[in-house]
C-alpha positions in Angstrom: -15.0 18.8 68.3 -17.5 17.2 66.6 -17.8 19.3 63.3 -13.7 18.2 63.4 -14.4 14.6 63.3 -17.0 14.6 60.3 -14.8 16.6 58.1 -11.8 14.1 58.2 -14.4 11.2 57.7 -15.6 13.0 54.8 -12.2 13.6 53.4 -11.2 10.1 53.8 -14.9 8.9 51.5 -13.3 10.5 48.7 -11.2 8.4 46.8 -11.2 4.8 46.7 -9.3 2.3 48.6 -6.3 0.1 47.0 -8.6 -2.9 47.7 -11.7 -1.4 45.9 -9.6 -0.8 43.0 -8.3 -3.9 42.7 -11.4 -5.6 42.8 -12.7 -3.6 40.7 -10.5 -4.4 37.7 -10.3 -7.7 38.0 -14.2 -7.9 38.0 -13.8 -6.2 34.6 -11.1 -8.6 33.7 -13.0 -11.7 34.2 -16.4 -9.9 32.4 -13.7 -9.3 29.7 -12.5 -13.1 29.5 -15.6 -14.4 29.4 -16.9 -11.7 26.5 -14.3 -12.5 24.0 -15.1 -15.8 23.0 -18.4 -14.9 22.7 -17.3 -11.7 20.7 -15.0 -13.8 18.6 -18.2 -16.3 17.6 -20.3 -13.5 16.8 -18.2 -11.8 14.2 -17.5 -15.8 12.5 -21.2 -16.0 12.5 -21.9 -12.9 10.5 -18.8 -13.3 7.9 -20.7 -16.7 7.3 -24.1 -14.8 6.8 -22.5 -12.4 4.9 -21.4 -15.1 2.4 -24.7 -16.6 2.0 -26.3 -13.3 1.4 -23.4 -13.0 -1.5 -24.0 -15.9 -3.1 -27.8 -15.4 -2.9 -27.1 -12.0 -4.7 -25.0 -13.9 -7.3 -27.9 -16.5 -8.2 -30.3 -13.6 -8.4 -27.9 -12.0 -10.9 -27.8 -15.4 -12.9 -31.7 -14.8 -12.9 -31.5 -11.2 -13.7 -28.2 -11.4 -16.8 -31.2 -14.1 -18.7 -34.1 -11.8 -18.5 -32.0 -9.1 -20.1 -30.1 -10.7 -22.5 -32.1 -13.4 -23.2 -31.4 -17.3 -22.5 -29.4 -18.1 -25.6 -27.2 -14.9 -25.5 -26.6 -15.7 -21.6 -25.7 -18.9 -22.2 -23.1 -17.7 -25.2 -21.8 -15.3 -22.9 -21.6 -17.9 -19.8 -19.9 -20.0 -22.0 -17.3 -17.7 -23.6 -15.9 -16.5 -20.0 -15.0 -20.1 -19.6 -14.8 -22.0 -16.2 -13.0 -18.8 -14.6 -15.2 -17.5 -11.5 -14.0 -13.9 -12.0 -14.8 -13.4 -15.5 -18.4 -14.8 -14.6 -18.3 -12.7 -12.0 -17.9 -9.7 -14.0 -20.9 -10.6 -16.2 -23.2 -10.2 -13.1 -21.5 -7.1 -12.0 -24.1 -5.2 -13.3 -26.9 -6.8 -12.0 -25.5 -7.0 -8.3 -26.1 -3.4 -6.1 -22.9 -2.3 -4.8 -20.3 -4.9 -6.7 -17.0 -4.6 -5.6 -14.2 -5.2 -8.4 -13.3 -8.7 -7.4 -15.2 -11.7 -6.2 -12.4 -13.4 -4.0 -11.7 -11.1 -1.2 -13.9 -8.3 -2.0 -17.3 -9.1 -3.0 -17.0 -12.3 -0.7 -15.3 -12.4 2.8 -11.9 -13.7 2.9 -11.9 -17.5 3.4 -15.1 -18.0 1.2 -15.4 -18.8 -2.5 -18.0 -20.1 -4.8 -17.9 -22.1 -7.9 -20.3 -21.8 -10.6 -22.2 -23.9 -12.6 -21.2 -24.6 -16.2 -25.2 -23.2 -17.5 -26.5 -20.3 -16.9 -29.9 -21.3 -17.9 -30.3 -24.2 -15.6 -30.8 -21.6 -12.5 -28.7 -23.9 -9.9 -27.3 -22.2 -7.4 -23.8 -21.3 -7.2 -21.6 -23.8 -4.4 -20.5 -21.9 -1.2 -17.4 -23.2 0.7 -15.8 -21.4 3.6 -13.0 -22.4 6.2 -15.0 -25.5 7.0 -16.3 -26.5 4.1 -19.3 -26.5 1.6 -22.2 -24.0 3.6 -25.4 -25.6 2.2 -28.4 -22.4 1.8 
């Protein structure tokens, strides 16, 4: 009688109770509640970092496009592509490891943009804004 009782206990161990369950998920759905913000912050903070490492690639470029062509040719050729950030942008394609095709919305995240400066040869760096405004680096 005894072997009886200890094999219907041990069926009963198997599965969990409604309760359990229930307490279960919403310990995961208050874990999850507080993650997401968190989650949220994390991937704004790295699209930011990304930026500044772009635009830290970009004045690096500016460096590297006068050492090879020289400052006067750089400056002719800064010149000639006019005020238009793409067409500079393609000027330091070359000089930039893994350039995408555009600046806006490929080489930069989306929601960021920079603006040049109108020499080449004075070696300021290039003027980062994002969603909330200029990002001083």
């Amino acid at each position: 009688m005894n072997i009886n009782i200890t094999r219907r206990s041990a069926l009963r161990r198997v599965a969990f109770s409604l309760v359990e369950m229930l307490a279960a998920v919403s310990i995961i759905g208050v874990i999850s509640f507080m993650a997401i913000p968190s989650i949220t912050r994390m991937r704004g903070d790295s699209e930011r970092n990304l930026a500044i490492t772009r635009a830290e690639a970009l004045n690096l470029a500016q460096v590297s496009l006068i050492q090879v062509r020289g400052r006067t040719d750089a400056q002719l050729l800064w010149q000639q592509a006019g005020n238009d950030s793409q067409a500079r942008y393609n000027l330091l394609k070359p000089y930039i490891a893994f350039a995408e095709d555009s600046l806006v919305g490929g080489f930069l995240p989306s929601g960021y943009n920079v603006q040049f400066n109108g020499a080449v040869t004075s070696l300021q760096k290039t003027v980062l804004t994002g969603p909330s405004g200029r990002i001083y680096y």
